[in-house]
N, C-alpha and C positions, 0 to 999 in steps of 0.2 A: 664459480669460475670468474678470473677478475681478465678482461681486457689489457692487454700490451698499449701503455699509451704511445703517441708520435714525439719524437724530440723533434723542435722547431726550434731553428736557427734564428733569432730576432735581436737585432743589433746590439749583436757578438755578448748574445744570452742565449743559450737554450734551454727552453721551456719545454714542458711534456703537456702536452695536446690531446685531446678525444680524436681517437685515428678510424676515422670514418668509413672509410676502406677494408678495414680487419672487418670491425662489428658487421657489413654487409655480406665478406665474405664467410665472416661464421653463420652467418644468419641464426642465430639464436630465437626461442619463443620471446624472451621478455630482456630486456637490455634496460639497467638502471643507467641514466645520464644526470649526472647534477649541474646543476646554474643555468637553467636554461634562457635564460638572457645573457649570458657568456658572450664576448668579442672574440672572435678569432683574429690569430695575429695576421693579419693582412700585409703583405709585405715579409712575408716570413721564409723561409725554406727548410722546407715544399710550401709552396702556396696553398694554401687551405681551398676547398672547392667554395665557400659560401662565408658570407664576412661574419655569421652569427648561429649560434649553437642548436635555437631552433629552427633555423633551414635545414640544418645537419638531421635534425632530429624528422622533420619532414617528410627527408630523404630516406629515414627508416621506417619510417609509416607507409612512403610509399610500397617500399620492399612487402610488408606484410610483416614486420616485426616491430610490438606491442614495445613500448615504452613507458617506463618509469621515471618523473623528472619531478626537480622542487624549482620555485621560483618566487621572491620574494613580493611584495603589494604593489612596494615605488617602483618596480623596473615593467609595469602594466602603460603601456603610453598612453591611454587616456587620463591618466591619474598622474600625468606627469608635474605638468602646471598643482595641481591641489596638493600634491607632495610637496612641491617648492616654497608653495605659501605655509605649510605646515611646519617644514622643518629648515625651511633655510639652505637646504641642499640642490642641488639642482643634480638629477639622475643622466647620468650618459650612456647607459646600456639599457635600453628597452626593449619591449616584444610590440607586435601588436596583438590589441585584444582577443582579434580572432584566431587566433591563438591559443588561448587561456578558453574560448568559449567555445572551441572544438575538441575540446578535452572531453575523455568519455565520464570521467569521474573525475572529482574534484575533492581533495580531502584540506581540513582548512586546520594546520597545526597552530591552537591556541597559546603562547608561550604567555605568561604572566612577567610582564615586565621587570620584577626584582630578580628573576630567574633567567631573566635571557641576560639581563649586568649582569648576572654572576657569573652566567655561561662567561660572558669577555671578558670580566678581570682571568678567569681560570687559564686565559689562551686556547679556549674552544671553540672562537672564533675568529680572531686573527693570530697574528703573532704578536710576541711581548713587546715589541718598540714601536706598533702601531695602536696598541692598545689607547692611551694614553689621549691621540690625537682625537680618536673613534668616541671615545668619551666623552672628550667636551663640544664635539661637532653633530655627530648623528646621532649615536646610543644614551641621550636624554630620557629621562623616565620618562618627561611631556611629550617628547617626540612618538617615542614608543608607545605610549598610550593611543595619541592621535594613531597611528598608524594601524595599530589594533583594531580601533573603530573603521578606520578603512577598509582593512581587510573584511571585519564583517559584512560591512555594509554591502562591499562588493560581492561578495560570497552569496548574500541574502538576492543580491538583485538577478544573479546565474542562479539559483531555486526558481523565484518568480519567473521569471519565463522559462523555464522548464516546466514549469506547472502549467501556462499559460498555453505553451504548445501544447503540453499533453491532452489538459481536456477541453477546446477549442480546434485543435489541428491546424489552425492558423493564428498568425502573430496579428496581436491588437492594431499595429499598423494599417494590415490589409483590411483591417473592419474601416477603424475610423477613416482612414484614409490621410492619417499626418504624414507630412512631409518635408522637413528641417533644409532651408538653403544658408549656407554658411559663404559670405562672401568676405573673400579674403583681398590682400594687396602685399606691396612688395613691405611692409613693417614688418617692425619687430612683433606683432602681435598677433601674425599671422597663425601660427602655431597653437599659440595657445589659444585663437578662435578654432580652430581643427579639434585641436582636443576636448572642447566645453561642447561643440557639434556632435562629438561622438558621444558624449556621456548623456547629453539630452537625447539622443537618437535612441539611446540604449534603453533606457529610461522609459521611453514614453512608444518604445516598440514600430518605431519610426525609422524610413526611407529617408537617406539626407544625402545632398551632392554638395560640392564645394565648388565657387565658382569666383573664375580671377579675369576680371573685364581689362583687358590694355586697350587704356586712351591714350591718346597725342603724346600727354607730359610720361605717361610709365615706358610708352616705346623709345622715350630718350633716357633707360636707364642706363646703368653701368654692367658690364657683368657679371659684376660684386653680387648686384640686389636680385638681377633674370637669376642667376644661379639658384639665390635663394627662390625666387618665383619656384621655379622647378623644383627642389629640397622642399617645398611644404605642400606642391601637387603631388607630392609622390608618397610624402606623408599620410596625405586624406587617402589615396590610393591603398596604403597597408594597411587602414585601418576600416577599410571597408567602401568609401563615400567614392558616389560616383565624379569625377572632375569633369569642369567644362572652363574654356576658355571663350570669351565673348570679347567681339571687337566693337567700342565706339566710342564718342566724340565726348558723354558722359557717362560715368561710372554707375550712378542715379538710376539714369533714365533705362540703362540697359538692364539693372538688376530687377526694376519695376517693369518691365516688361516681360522676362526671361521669367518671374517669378508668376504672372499672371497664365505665361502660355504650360507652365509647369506645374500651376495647379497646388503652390507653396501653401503651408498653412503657417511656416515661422522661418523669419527668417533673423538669423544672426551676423550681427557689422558690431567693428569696433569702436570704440568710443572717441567722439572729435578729439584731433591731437591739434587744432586750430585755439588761438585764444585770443581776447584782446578783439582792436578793431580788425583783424582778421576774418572773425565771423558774420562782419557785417560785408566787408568785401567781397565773402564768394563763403556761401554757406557746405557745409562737409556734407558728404552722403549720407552717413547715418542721421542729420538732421531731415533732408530732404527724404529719405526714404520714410521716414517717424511723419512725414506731414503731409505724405502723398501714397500712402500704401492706404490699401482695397480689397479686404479679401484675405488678410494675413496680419500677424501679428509680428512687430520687428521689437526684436531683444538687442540691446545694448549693452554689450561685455564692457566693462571697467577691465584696463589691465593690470595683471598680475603685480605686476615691479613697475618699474621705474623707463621706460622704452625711450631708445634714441633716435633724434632725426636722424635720416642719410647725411652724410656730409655733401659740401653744398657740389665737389667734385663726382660725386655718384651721379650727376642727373647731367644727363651731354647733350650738346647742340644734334636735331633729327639729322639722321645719317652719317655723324662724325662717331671719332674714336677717341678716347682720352690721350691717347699718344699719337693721334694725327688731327691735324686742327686742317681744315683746310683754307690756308691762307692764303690761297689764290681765289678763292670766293669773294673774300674779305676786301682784297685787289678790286674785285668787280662791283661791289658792291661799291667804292672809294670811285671807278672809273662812272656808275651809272649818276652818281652825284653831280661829279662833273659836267656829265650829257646832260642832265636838266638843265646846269646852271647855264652853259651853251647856249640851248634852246631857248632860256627866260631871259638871255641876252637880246636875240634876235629878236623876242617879241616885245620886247620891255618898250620901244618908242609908240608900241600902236593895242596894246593892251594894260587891264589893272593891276593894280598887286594883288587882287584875289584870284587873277584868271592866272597871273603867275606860279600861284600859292598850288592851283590843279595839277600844274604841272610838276613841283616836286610830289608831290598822292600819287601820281602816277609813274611815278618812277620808286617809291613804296613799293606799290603794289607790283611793279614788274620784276624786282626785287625778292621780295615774299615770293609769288610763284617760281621764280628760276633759282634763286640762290639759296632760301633757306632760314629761318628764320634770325639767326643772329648775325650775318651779314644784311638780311633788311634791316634788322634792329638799327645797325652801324646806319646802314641809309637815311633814315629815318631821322638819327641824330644830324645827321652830316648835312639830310638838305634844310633841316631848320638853322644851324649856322651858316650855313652858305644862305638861304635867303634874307634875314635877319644882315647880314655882312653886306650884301650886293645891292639890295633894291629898298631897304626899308631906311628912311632918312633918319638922320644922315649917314647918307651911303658910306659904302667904305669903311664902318668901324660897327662896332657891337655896340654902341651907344645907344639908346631910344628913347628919340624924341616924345611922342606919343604914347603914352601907359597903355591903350586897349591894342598895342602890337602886341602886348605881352600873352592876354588871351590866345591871341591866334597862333603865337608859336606852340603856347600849352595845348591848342586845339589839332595844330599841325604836329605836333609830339606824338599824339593821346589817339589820335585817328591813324598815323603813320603806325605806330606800334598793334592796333587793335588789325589792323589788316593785314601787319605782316605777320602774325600769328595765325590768325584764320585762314589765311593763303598756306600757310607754311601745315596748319592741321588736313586742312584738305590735300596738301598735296600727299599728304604720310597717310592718310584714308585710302586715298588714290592707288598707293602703294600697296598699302595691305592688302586692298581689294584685286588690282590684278595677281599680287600673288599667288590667293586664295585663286581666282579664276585659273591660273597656270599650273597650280596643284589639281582642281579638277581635270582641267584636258589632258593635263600627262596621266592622270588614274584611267581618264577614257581613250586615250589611245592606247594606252596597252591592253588595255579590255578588250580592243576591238582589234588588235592587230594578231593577241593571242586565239582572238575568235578564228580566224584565216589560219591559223598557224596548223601544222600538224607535226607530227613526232614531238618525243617530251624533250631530246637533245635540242631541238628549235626551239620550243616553247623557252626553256632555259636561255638560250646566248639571247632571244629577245625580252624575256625580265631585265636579265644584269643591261640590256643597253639602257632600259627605260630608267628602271632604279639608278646606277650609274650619274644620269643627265640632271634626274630629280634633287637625289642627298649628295650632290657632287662629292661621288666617294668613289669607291674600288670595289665594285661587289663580283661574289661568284656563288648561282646555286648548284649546291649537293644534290646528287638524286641517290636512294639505297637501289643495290640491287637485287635480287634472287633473296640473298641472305642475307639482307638487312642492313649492309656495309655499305656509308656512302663512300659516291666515289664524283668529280666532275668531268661533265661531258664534254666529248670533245668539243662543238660547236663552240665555246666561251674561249676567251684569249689568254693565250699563257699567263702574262703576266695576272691574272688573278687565283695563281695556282696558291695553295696554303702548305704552311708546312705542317710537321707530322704533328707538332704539339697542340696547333689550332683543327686539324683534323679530329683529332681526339673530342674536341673541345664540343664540334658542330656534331659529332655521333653522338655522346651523349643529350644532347639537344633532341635530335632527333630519336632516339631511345624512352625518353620520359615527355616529350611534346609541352619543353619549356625553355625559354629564350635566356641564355647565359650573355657572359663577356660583358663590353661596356655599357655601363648605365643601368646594370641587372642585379639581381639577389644573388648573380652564380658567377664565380672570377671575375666579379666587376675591375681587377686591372688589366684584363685583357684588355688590348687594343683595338680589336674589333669585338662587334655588336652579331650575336647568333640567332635567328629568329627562328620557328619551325614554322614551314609554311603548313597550310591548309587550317582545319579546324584545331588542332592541339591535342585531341583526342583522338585519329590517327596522322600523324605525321605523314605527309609525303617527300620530303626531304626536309632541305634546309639553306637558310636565305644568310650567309654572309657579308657583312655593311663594313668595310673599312671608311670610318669619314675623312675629309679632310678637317672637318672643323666638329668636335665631337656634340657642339651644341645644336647642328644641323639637326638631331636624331635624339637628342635628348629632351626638349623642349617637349611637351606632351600632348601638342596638336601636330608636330613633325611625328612624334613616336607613334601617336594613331596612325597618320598617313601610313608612316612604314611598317605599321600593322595591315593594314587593310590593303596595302602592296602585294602585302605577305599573301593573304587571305587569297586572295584575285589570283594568284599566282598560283597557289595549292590548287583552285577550284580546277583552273585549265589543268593542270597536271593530272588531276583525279580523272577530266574527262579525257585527255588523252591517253589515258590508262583504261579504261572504259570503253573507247571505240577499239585499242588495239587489243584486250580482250573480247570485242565483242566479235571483232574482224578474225580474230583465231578461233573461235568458236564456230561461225560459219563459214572458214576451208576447212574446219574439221569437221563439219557436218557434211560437207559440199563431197569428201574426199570419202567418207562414208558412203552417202548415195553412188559416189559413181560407183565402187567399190561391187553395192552389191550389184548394181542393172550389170556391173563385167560379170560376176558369179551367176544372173540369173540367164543371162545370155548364152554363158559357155555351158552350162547346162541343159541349155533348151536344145542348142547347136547337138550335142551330143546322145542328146533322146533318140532320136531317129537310129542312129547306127546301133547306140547299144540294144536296142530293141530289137535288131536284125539278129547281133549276135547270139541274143540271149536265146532267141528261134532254134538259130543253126544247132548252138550248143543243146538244145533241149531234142533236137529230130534224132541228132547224134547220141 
C-alpha cells in the first residue's frame, strides 16, 4: 500500500510532501520513509508540523509505528565539517547523530563507486540536466571513495559500542570517567568546534558539555553574532552536549576554573585568530588555557577553511544599539570636559600642572562609571587637548614648549582610556549580576506566592502575572479538563485569550509533553512559544509565552529560566491537584461514616418496637 502524499503550495510551486497526518491516521505496523534528513518546506501551505523529516519520523515512533528510512553519510552532523574538508561541499540538510544512534538496526549499503556513476549517468539519481553539474562537483570517484571510508568508518564505531554496552553494561565513559569541554565563542569556528566535540566524545565514550563565557567585549555584540551565540548552543543541544553559559571579566580564567569544578579531562578551544605584535599585546585564550591548565589536557582545533573577522560594526558601544547611538551621552561626555577645564581654571593661580592634570582622571573616571565607555573614551580625548591648550606653556595653542609634556599627555591618554574601560566593565558586570539576582527573586517569589495560593484557576492567573513581569511577554496557562481538552481559566485576563489555531497548537503540546511554536523543532514560525509544564512525562497543562522581543526566551539561559518557570509551575499545579483529590476523598469518606452511624442508629431506634411486634404477632 503506497501512501497519498501532501501537495504543498511553496512559492507558487507545489510540491508533494510526506503527509504526516494520513500515515498516523492509518497507523500502519511498518511505514517506509525515504531522506530522512529531508527539509520540509517551511513556509509552505499547510504548514508542515516540524521543519525536518526526522522529527516527522519521530513523531511515528512515538505513535508505536516501526519505520523504515535511508539516509546518506554527509547529512550525519557530526561529520559535517570532515565532509567539507573531503569534498568541497558544504551539507545543509543534516540530522543529528542521535538519531542515526537510536536506530534499532542499521544496515550499511556498500555501493562501489564505478557503480553509483553509472547509477547517475543512467538518471537514477537525479534528473538529466542536473546530472552534469552533480558530476563535476560531488559525484567524483575521490569524493566517493572518501565518503565510502566514512561511512565504514562510522558504521564500524556504532558496532563498537554496541559491543561495548553489551558485554560491560556500562559505557567506557562511566569507567574512566572522561569528560570533553568544548568552549566555544561568537566565530566562525564555532561550529565546527561542536562537531570535532561530538566525534571525540563518541569516540572515546565520553560526557562532553559546551560552554560559551560572555565577557564585557562579547556583551557588546551585534545581534548578527548573539543569534549565531544561540544557532550553535542549540546545535551542541541536538547533538547531545550539555550547554552552559558562564559570565566573566575573562574568557581564560572562567573556563580554567569551570573546568576544575567539572572535573574536565579535555578540553577543546579554537586556534588563536591573533597574529603579529598582537600576541604580545594581550595573549588569546587557547594560549593562556595551554600554559595554565591542571588536571586536563587542552586540544587546539585548526580551522577547517578560511574563517572571517566580525566586521568592525558587529561589536557596539555596552548598551547601545547599532541604529541608536546615544548622542546625548556624547553631549555629556563633551559638557564634563568642560567642568574640569572650569574647575582647573579656578585652581590654576594656587596649584601645579600635575595637581591639574588629577583633575581631568577624574573626570575620566566619572565619565567611565555614568556615561559609558566610548563617550569616556571622547573624555578622555578631550581633556588631554583641553589641558595641553589651557595650562601647558605656551598657553593658548597646542605648541610644546617642553618635550617631557608629551609623555604625560601619552600618560594622561593611556591612563584615561585604561580606566574608562574598567569602569565601563564593571559597570556591565554590575549589570549582569543584578539581573541574574532579579531572575532569582522573581523564580522565588512565585515559589512562594504559589505556596499560599490555593485552587489551580489561582495558581494559573499568578504564573502568567510572574511570567508576564519576567519575559515581558503575554502569557496564558492552559489547564486540561476531565477529558484531557485544555481549556483557560477564568482567573487570567481576556486579553490573553488564543485563538482556535494556537489552541490546537498548545493541545498537541500537551498530548505528547513537548514544547512546540517559536524557537522549537515543532512550527517553529509560530509566534508564540508552547512549553508543557510539570515534568514532560505527564503533562499538567501548558505554559503559552507570547514575547515582545523574541530573543527574550531564546537565549539559552532565558530559555532555562522559562524552563524552570515551567517546571515550578507544573509542581504547584500537581499539588493543587493532590490536596483537591485528597480533600474529596475525605468528604467522601467523612459522608460514608456519617452514612452508616444514620443506618446503625435507625436500626437500633427500631429494635425495641419490632421486638414488641414480633411477640404480639407470635401470641396471635
Amino acid at each position: 500500500e503506497r501512501l497519498p502524499t501532501l501537495p504543498v503550495a511553496y512559492r507558487g510551486i507545489v510540491r508533494q510532501e510526506f503527509d504526516l497526518d494520513a500515515a498516523l491516521a492509518r497507523r500502519p505496523a511498518i511505514v517506509l520513509v525515504d531522506e530522512l534528513a529531508h527539509s520540509n518546506l517551511i513556509g509552505g501551505v499547510p504548514q508542515p508540523r516540524h521543519p525536518k523529516r526526522w522529527q516527522d519520523i519521530e513523531e511515528l515512533l512515538v505513535a508505536g509505528i516501526n519505520v523504515w528510512t535511508t539516509v546518506n553519510v554527509q547529512h550525519l552532523e557530526s561529520l559535517n565539517d570532515l565532509v567539507f574538508q573531503t569534498t568541497g561541499v558544504r551539507q545543509t540538510e543534516t540530522l543529528p547523530d542521535r538519531v542515526f544512534d537510536e536506530a534499532d538496526s542499521i544496515e550499511l549499503i556498500d555501493l562501489p563507486a564505478d557503480d553509483l556513476i553509472a547509477r547517475l549517468h543512467a538518471g537514477k539519481v537525479y534528473l538529466s540536466d542536473a546530472v552534469a553539474a552533480a558530476s563535476e562537483r560531488f559525484f567524483r570517484k575521490s569524493n566517493l571513495m572518501a565518503l565510502r571510508e566514512i561511512a565504514l568508518r562510522r558504521v564500524a564505531e556504532r558496532v563498537e559500542a554496541a559491543s561495548r554496552a553489551l558485554h560491560t553494561g556500562r559505557v567506557r565513559g562511566r569507567i574512566v570517567g572522561d569528560r570533553i569541554l568544548v568552549a566555544v565563542g561568537p566565530d566562525d569556528q564555532a561550529e565546527q568546534l561542536v562537531r570535532t566535540g561530538k566525534r571525540m566524545a563518541d569516540a572515546l565514550a565520553a560526557s562532553w558539555l559546551v560552554v560559551y563565557v560572555e565577557t564585557p567585549a562579547l556583551l557588546r555584540l551585534s545581534d548578527t553574532l548573539r543569534n549565531r551565540r544561540i544557532n550553535v548552543l542549540r546545535l551542541a543541544e541536538s547533538l547531545g552536549a550539555e550547554t552552559v553559559t558562564l559570565d566573566g571579566p575573562s574568557a581564560a580564567a572562567a573556563l580554567l576554573e569551570y573546568a576544575q569544578t567539572r572535573r574536565v579531562t579535555r578540553v577543546l578551544v579554537g586556534a588563536p585568530k591573533r597574529r603579529g605584535w598582537r600576541t604580545w599585546a594581550r595573549a588569546s585564550t587557547s594560549t593562556v588555557l595551554v600554559k595554565q591548565a591542571r588536571g586536563f589536557d587542552v586540544i587546539v582545533v585548526a580551522p577547517a577553511g578560511s574563517t572571517k573577522r566580525p566586521a568592525p560594526s558587529a561589536y557596539l558601544p555596552i548598551g547601545a544599539f547599532q541604529a541608536d547611538i546615544p548622542w546625548e551621552r556624547y553631549g555629556w561626555a563633551a559638557g564634563v570636559s568642560g567642568l574640569c577645564t572650569l574647575l582647573a581654571f579656578a585652581m590654576y593661580p594656587h596649584f601645579d600642572l600635575s595637581n591639574l592634570a588629577m583633575v581631568y582622571l577624574l573626570g575620566v573616571t566619572v565619565a567611565g562609571l555614568r556615561l559609558g565607555r566610548g563617550p569616556s573614551a571622547l573624555t578622555a580625548v578631550l581633556n588631554v587637548l583641553l589641558f595641553c591648550f589651557s595650562f601647558v606653556p605656551p598657553r593658548f595653542t597646542f605648541a610644546v614648549a617642553d618635550f617631557q609634556y608629551f609623555i604625560t599627555f601619552a600618560a594622561m591618554l593611556i591612563i584615561g582610556l585604561v580606566i574608562s574601560t574598567l569602569t565601563a566593565n564593571v559597570r556591565q558586570q554590575t549589570r549582569v549580576a543584578g539581573a541574574r539576582e532579579r531572575r532569582t527573586a522573581a523564580l522565588y517569589a512565585m515559589s512562594r506566592e504559589l505556596a499560599v495560593t490555593r485552587g489551580t484557576e489561582s495558581m494559573a492567573g499568578v504564573a502568567v502575572r510572574h511570567v508576564a513581569e519576567v519575559f515581558d511577554c503575554r502569557a496564558v496557562v492552559l489547564l486540561p479538563d476531565a477529558a484531557g481538552k485544555l481549556h483557560r481559566p477564568r482567573g487570567q485576563p481576556s486579553d490573553t485569550s488564543l485563538r482556535g489555531a494556537d489552541l490546537a497548537v498548545a493541545q498537541w503540546v500537551n498530548d505528547h509533553g513537548q514544547r512546540a511554536g517559536l524557537g522549537s523543532d515543532t512550527l517553529p514560525a509560530t509566534p508564540a512559544l508552547y512549553v508543557p509544564l510539570g515534568d514532560g512525562q505527564r503533562p499538567t497543562g501548558v505554559l503559552a509565552v507570547l514575547p515582545s522581543n523574541p530573543r527574550r526566551v531564546l537565549l539559552p539561559e532565558q530559555n532555562q529560566l522559562l524552563q524552570t518557570f515551567a517546571g515550578q509551575i507544573g509542581l504547584a499545579l500537581d499539588r493543587a491537584r493532590f490536596a483537591d483529590a485528597a480533600q474529596a476523598s475525605s468528604l467522601a469518606a467523612e459522608r460514608e461514616s456519617l452514612r452508616n452511624t444514620l443506618l446503625a442508629s435507625i436500626s437500633h431506634d427500631l429494635r425495641t418496637p419490632l421486638a414488641v411486634m414480633v411477640g404480639a404477632a407470635s401470641t396471635l
